[in-house]
C-alpha positions in Angstrom: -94.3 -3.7 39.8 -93.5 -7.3 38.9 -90.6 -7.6 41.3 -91.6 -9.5 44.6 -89.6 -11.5 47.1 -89.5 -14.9 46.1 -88.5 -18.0 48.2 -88.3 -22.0 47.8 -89.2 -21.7 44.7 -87.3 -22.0 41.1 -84.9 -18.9 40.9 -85.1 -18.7 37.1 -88.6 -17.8 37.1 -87.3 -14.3 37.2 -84.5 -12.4 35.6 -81.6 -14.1 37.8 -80.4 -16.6 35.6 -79.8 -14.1 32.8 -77.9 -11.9 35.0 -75.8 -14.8 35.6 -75.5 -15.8 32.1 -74.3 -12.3 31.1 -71.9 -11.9 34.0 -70.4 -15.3 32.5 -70.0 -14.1 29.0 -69.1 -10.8 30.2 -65.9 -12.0 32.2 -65.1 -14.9 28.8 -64.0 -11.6 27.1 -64.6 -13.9 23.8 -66.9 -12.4 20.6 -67.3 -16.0 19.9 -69.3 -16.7 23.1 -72.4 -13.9 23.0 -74.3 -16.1 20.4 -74.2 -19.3 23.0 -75.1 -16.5 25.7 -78.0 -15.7 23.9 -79.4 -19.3 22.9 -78.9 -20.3 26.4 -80.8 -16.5 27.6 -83.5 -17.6 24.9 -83.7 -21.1 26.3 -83.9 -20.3 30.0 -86.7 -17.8 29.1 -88.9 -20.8 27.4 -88.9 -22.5 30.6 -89.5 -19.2 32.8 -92.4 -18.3 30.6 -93.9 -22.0 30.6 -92.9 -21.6 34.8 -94.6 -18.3 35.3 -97.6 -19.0 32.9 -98.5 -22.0 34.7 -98.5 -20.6 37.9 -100.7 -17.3 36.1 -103.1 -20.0 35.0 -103.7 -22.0 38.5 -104.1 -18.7 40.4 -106.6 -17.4 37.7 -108.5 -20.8 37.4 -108.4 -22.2 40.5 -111.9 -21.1 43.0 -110.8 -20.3 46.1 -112.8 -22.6 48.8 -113.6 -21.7 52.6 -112.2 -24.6 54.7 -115.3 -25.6 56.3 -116.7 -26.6 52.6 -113.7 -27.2 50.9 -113.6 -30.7 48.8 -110.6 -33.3 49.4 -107.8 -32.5 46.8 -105.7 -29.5 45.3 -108.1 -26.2 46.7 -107.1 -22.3 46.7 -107.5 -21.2 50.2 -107.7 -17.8 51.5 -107.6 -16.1 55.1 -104.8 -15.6 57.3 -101.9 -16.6 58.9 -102.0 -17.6 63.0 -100.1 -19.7 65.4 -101.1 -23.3 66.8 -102.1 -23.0 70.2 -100.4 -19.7 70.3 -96.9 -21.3 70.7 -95.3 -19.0 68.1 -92.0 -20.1 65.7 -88.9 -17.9 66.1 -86.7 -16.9 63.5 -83.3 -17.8 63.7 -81.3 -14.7 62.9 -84.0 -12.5 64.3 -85.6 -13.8 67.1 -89.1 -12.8 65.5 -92.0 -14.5 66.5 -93.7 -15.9 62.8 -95.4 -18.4 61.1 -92.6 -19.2 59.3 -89.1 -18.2 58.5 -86.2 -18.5 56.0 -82.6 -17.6 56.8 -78.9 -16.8 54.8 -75.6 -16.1 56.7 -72.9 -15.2 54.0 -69.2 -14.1 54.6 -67.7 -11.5 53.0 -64.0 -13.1 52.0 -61.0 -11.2 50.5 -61.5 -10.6 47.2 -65.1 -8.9 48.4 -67.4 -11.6 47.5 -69.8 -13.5 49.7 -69.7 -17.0 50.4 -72.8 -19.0 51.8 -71.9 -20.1 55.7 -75.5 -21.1 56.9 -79.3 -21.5 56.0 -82.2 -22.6 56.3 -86.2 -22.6 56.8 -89.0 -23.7 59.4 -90.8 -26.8 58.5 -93.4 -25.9 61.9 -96.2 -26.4 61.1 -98.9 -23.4 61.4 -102.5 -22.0 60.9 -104.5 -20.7 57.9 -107.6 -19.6 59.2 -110.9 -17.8 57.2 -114.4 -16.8 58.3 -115.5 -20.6 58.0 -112.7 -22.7 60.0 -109.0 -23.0 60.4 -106.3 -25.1 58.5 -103.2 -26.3 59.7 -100.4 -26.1 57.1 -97.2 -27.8 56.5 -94.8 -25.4 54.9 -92.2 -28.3 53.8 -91.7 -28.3 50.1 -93.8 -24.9 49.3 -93.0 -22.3 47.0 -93.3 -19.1 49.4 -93.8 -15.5 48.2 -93.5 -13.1 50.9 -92.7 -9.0 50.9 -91.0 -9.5 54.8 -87.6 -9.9 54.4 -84.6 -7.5 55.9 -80.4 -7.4 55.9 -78.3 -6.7 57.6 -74.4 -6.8 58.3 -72.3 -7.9 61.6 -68.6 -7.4 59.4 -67.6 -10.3 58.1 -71.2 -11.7 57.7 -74.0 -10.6 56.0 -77.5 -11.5 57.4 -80.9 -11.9 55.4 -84.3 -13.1 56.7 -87.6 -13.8 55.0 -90.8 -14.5 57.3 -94.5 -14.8 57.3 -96.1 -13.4 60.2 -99.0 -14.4 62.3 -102.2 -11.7 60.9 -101.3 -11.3 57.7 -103.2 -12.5 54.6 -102.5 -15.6 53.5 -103.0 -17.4 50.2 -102.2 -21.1 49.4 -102.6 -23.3 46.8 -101.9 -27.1 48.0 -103.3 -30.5 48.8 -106.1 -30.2 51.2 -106.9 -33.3 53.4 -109.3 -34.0 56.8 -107.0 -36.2 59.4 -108.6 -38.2 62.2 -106.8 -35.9 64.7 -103.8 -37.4 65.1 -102.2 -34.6 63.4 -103.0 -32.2 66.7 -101.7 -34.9 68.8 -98.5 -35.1 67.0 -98.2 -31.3 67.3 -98.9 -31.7 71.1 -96.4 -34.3 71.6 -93.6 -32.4 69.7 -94.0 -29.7 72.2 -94.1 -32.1 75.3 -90.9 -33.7 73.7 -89.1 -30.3 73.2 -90.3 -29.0 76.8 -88.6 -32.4 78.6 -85.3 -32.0 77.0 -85.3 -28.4 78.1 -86.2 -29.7 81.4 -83.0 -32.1 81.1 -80.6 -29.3 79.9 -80.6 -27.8 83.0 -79.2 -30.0 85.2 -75.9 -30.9 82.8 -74.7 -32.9 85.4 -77.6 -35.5 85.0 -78.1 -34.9 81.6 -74.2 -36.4 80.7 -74.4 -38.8 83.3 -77.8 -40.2 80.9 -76.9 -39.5 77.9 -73.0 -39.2 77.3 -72.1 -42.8 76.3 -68.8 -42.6 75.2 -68.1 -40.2 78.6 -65.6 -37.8 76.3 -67.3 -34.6 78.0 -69.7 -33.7 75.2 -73.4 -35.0 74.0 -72.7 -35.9 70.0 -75.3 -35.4 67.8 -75.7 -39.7 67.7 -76.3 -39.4 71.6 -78.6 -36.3 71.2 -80.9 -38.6 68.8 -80.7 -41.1 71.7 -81.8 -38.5 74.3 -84.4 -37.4 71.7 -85.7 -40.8 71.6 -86.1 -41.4 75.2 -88.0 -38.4 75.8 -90.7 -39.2 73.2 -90.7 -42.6 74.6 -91.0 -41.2 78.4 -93.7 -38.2 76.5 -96.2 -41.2 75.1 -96.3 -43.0 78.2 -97.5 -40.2 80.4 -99.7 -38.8 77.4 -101.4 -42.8 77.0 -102.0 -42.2 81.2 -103.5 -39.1 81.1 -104.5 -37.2 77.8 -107.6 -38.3 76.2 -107.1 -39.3 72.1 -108.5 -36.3 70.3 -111.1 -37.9 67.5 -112.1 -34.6 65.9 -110.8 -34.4 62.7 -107.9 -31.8 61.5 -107.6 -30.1 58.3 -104.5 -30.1 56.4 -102.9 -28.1 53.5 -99.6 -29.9 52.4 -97.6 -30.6 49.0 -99.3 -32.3 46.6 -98.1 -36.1 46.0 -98.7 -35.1 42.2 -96.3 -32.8 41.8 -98.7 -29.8 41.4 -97.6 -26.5 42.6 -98.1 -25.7 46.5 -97.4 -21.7 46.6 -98.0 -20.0 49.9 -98.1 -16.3 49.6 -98.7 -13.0 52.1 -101.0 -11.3 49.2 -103.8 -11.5 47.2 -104.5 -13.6 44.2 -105.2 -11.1 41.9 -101.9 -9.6 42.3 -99.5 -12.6 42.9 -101.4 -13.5 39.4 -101.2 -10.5 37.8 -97.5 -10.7 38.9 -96.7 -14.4 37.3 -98.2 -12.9 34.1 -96.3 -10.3 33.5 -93.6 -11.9 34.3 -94.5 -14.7 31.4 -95.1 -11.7 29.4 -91.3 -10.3 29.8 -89.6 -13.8 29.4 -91.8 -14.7 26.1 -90.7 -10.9 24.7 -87.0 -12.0 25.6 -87.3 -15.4 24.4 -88.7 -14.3 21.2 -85.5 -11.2 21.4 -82.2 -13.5 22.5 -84.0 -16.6 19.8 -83.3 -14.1 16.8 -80.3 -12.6 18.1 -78.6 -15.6 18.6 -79.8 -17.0 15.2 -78.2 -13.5 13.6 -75.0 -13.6 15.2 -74.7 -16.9 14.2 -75.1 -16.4 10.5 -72.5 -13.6 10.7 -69.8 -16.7 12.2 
């Protein structure tokens, strides 16, 4: 009931890092290190309760605003999840068409464990939208909680995927700020930009005849920033000619500069709450367990 897929954030807010800790000790095959193991379970679960509590606290005290009323600052939103313009993010691995996505290639190697190869997540931005208005929201440097995640295996490699999907709730907790609009033009111009070099790509002939400097047969990634560069430069000239600047203003969920939490999550509050308690709940019991167990096996040194 307390378990639920949990990514971008801190990995010792759950049970993980005491796994890891007993595995350790487990494979020292020394008496003398359990009553470290123990301090250091005891300490790790200090940090997961204050972790876990906080984030109990911020759900739980936090009111959730509609977007159309909500003040400048850190707000609680809730609606759900859509697409800018309908131009939809793909996964990497999957090919799914989402909000956002978060990807892990591992390789299995010869004595059966798996090594990291690839990974990564989308920083595209996307929509949060509720019966009042609609938000745009900037994923980069969020702490997202999703349920949608799937593996699978192509031998040697081992595949996993997390998304959030356009339709599904979604709750956030972030900085909330009202732009001039230049925010929608950027988005805009990103998608003329990427539309251009595609354009380019297919005639490779051209395209190296541009953009290869050094005329060795391949586009390096310094020549592909070059390329990149002259297409937004070509983008904003025709965009200055013939797109009107947009003066309506945008709203924007992002990281807080202060450091506060920004948490997106596919669920409700109550439960993603209920969930961060109980987890504070299990780490104080274990804290409180591993603190005198430790202090015991000590005295018996």
């Amino acid at each position: 009931m307390i378990w639920r897929t949990r990514m971008q954030g801190p990995w010792w807010l759950t049970g993980t890092a005491h796994v890891l800790i007993l595995a350790v000790t487990a494979k020292i095959e020394q008496p003398e290190a359990w009553p470290w193991a123990l301090l250091a379970m005891a300490v790790v679960s200090f940090f997961a309760w204050l972790g876990n509590y906080r984030r109990y606290r911020q759900i739980h005290d936090l009111p959730t605003s509609k977007i159309a009323s909500a003040a400048q600052g850190y707000v609680e939103l809730l609606g759900r999840g859509d697409l800018i313009d309908g131009t939809p993010v793909i996964s990497k691995l999957g090919r799914q068409r989402c909000c956002w996505y978060r990807y892990l290639v591992e390789e299995r190697k010869s004595d059966n464990k798996w090594e990291t190869i690839d990974q990564g997540s989308s920083v595209a931005h996307f929509m949060l939208v509720d019966d009042s208005g609609q938000c745009v929201v900037s994923p980069e440097g969020a702490e997202i909680v999703t349920s949608n995640h799937r593996t699978w295996y192509e031998e040697p490699y081992r595949h996993t995927e997390w998304l959030l999907v356009p339709g599904e709730i979604l709750y956030a907790l972030g900085e909330f700020v009202t732009t001039s609009g230049n925010l929608r033009e950027d988005v805009e111009e990103r998608k003329d930009i990427a539309v251009l070099i595609d354009v380019w790509k297919r005639d490779q002939q051209a395209l190296h005849q541009r953009f290869d400097l050094n005329q060795d047969g391949t586009i390096d990634m310094q020549e592909w920033e070059l390329a990149r560069l002259q297409a937004k430069r070509e983008v904003r000239k025709i965009r200055s000619e013939m797109v009107k600047p947009l003066t309506e203003g945008v709203h924007l969920l992002r990281r807080p500069k202060d450091r506060r939490l920004f948490l997106l999550a596919n669920e409700m509050p109550d439960a993603l709450g209920r969930r961060y308690w109980w987890w504070s709940a299990l780490h104080l019991v274990v804290l409180g367990g591993c603190g005198v167990g430790s202090l015991l096996l000590f005295g018996f040194k």
